[in-house]
C-alpha positions, 0 to 999 in steps of 0.5 A: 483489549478492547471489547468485540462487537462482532464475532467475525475476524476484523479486518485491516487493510494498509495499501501503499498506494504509489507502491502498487500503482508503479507496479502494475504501471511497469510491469503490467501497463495497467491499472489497479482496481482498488476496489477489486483489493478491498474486496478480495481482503474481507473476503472468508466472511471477513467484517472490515475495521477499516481500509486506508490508503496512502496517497504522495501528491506534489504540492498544489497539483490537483491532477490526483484529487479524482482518484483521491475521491474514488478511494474515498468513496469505495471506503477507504480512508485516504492519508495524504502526503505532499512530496518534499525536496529531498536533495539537489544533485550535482547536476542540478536535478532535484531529487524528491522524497515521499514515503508512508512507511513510518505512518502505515506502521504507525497506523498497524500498531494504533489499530492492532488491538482492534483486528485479527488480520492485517492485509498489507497492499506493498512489497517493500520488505521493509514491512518484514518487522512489523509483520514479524511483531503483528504475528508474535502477538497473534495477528495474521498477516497477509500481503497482496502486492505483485511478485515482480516487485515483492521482497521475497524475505515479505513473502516467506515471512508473513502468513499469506502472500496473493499475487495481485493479478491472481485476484478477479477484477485486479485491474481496471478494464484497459479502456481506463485512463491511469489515474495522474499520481504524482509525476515525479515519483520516479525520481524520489529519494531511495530509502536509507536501507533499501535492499535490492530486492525491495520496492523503492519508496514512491 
């Protein structure tokens, strides 16, 4: 176990970024303010070990690179994927695929013995496990994601669930253009498992 530096409840911050966007977009015709998320997850004297963001871009599209920035800049740690092709259908649409799941899980278990709390920014119930594993090793696990969109198996599951709208400042003001995510997340590839009542990946 690595040694602590500081008394106060270290803090790691996961956002599925596409997750929440489309949400928000959808449900709400309005857009997350990433800011008022990191805030609200160190809040309870919290100290943040760090906050990433995970970002699927199209290749060679630059319209997203603002936003990308602005993570940046308010403290997260942005990883980056570029959409792949995931398959063509008979008609000749094609299909595309970009999902962090694999890596935002990754990134808990690297990070794990270094925090107390791990805030999750996505409804995808696929998280459950993960969740189930921090918890049994004595982490606290908190999602913040919207209702509309969340797995209730996540929700019971993990140690808090906050209803993203329920947070002050959860979006930006309406006067703020959307930032450009990637336009053909609508049309990326469903997960292998996916569940009916869980996100599918963006």
């Amino acid at each position: 176990m690595p040694q602590r530096l500081s008394l106060k409840p270290q803090v790691g911050i996961f956002v599925d970024t596409q997750n929440l966007y489309h949400s928000a977009r959808d449900y709400y015709q309005r857009t997350v303010n990433f800011e008022s998320l990191l805030r609200y997850g160190t809040a309870d004297n919290r100290e943040l070990f760090r906050a990433i963001s995970y970002v699927v871009e199209r290749e060679a599209d630059t319209s997203a690179w603002p936003f990308i920035y602005k993570l940046s800049t308010l403290g997260y740690r942005v990883r980056r994927m570029t959409l792949q092709v995931h398959h063509t259908t008979d008609a000749g649409k094609i299909i595309w695929e970009g999902n962090w799941d694999f890596g935002i899980v990754a990134d808990m278990v690297r990070l794990m013995d270094h925090l107390d709390v791990i805030v999750l920014g996505s409804g995808d119930g696929d998280f459950l496990d993960i969740a189930e594993v921090l918890m049994e090793r004595g982490k606290r696990v908190e999602v913040i994601a919207f209702k509309e969109t969340t797995a209730q198996k996540l929700i019971d599951g993990v140690d808090k669930f906050t209803h993203l709208p329920d947070i002050e400042g959860a979006f930006m003001p309406t006067r703020e253009k959307a930032p450009p995510l990637d336009a053909a997340a609508n049309e990326t590839a469903v997960p292998e498992t996916a569940e009916p009542e869980a996100v599918p990946a963006a």
